[in-house]
C-alpha positions, 0 to 999 in steps of 0.5 A: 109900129105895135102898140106895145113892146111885149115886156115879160118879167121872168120870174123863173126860180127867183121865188125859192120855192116860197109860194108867197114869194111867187105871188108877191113878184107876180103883182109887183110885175103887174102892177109895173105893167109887166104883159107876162110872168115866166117860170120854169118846170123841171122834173128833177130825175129826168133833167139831171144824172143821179151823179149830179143830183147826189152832189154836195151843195149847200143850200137852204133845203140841204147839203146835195144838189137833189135837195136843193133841186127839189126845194126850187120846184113847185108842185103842179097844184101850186102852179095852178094856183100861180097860173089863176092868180097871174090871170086874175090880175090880167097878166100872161103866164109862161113856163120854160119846160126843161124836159118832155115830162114838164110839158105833158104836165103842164099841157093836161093841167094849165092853159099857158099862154106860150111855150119858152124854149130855154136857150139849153134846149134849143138844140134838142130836136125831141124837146122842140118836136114835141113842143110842136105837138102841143100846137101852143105858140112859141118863143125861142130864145138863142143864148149859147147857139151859133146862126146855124143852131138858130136855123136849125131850131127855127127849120123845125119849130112849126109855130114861133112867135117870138125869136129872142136875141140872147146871152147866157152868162149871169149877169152878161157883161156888157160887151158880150150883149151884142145887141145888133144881133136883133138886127141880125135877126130881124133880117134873117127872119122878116117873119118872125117877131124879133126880141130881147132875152136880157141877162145884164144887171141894167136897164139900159140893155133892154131900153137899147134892144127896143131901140133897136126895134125889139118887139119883146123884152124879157127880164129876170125878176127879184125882189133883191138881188142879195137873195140865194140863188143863181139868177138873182145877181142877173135879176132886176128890183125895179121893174116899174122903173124900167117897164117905164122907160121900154115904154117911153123909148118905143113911144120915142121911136116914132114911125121915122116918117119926117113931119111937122108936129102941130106943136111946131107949127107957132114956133116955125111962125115965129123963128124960120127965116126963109130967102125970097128968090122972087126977082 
C-alpha cells in the first residue's frame, strides 16, 4: 500500500480572479495537508464562440459572459506568482488547459507538476495529442464519458498517471456518484493508478472512494460555499477536516494480511478459552 492518498484541492476558479484569494486558499490547503493545488487556464476567444462570449450575464465584472469569462482568468505573471508561492510551501501545482494555446503558455512559463485533462476534453484527440507532447505526466478524469470514451482517451495519452473515476454535475447527488466505478477501473487498468474526482458537497464520498482503494482524491475548494461562482456549491470549507479523515480510513485499510496485533497479545492471555482435545 502507498504511504499517501495523493489528495489534490482543487481550487480552479474558486479564487474570483482575486489574487489575494488564490494565496489565502493555497495555504489553507496546505496547512491541511493537501499534496496538490489545481487550477484551471482558458484562452478565452479559443474556448468560446463570439456568440457565447457576447451573451448577457450578470456578474460581478459586467453584463455578458465575455467580462465575466475574462475577470476569472489570471494573467501568466500572476500564475507564476501562484506556481512559486504553492512551491514555497511545499505543495504541487497543477493546471487544467482547456485549449492548445493555455498549454504552450504554461509549458514556456511554469514547470507544473501534471497536466489534468478536464473531463470536457477527454474526448478531443488534438488537446490530448498535444498534451503528449509536452512529455509531463497525466491525470485523466472521466466525467460525462462512456467506457469506450475512456479507452479512447487512455489508447492515445502516452503518459497517464492517474485515471480519476468522476461525475460531472455541481454538486453530484449522491446516487449519481457510482463510486464502485473505481473498481471498475482498477480492473480495467492494473497499470494505471486509480482515483477519485469528487463533485458532492460531502466528505463522506472522498473517504468512501479510498475505501474503495482510490489512490488519489481530487476536491474543490473554497472558503465559502455562498460566494459567486459556478463551482462553489460542489466545493468544501473544511479541507483539514476531510484531509484528515482520507488519511485515517487509508491507515484504517491495512494490508488485509490477518495478524495478531501486539496490542493483542495481553488480551488473548486473558480472555481466549480454547477446548483441550488431549485423551
Amino acid at each position: 500500500m502507498d504511504d499517501n492518498v495523493y489528495i489534490i484541492a482543487e481550487i480552479g476558479i474558486n479564487h474570483n480572479g482575486d489574487l489575494q484569494l488564490a494565496k489565502d486558499l493555497i495555504l489553507s490547503s496546505a496547512n491541511a495537508g493537501a499534496h496538490a493545488v489545481k487550477f484551471q487556464k482558458r484562452t478565452i476567444d479559443e474556448v468560446y464562440t463570439q456568440e457565447e462570449l457576447d451573451a448577457p450575464r450578470e456578474s460581478p465584472w459586467g453584463t455578458t459572459n465575455r467580462e465575466q469569462k475574462e475577470g476569472l482568468e489570471f494573467s501568466i505573471e500572476e500564475y507564476k506568482e501562484l506556481e512559486g508561492y504553492s512551491n514555497s510551501l511545499g505543495v504541487d501545482f497543477i493546471v487544467s488547459c482547456w485549449d492548445l494555446k493555455s498549454v504552450d503558455l504554461i509549458e514556456e512559463h511554469l514547470t507544473v507538476k501534471y497536466h489534468k485533462v478536464a473531463s470536457a476534453l477527454a474526448t478531443d484527440t488534438k488537446f490530448l495529442q498535444k498534451l503528449n507532447e509536452t512529455g509531463k505526466p497525466v491525470i485523466l478524469s472521466t466525467g460525462m464519458c462512456t467506457q469506450e470514451e475512456v479507452q479512447a482517451a487512455l489508447s492515445l495519452l502516452t503518459n497517464v498517471e492517474y485515471v480519476l473515476a468522476c461525475t460531472s454535475t455541481y454538486p453530484t447527488k449522491a446516487e449519481e456518484l457510482n463510486l464502485n466505478n473505481i473498481l471498475s477501473l482498477k480492473e480495467a487498468y492494473p497499470s494505471l493508478s486509480v482515483g477519485f474526482s469528487n463533485h458532492y458537497n460531502g466528505h463522506d464520498a472522498c473517504i468512501a472512494a479510498v475505501a474503495l482503494g482510490a489512490v488519489a482524491v481530487e476536491f474543490h475548494v473554497t472558503q465559502d460555499r455562498t460566494m459567486y461562482g459556478s463551482d462553489q456549491a460542489a466545493s468544501l470549507e473544511d479541507v483539514a477536516s476531510l484531509v484528515d479523515g482520507i488519511n485515517k480510513v487509508h491507515l484504517m485499510l491495512g494490508d488485509g494480511v490477518k495478524r495478531v496485533y501486539a496490542s493483542e497479545v495481553p488480551i488473548a492471555k486473558k480472555l481466549r478459552k480454547t477446548s483441550d482435545t488431549t485423551t
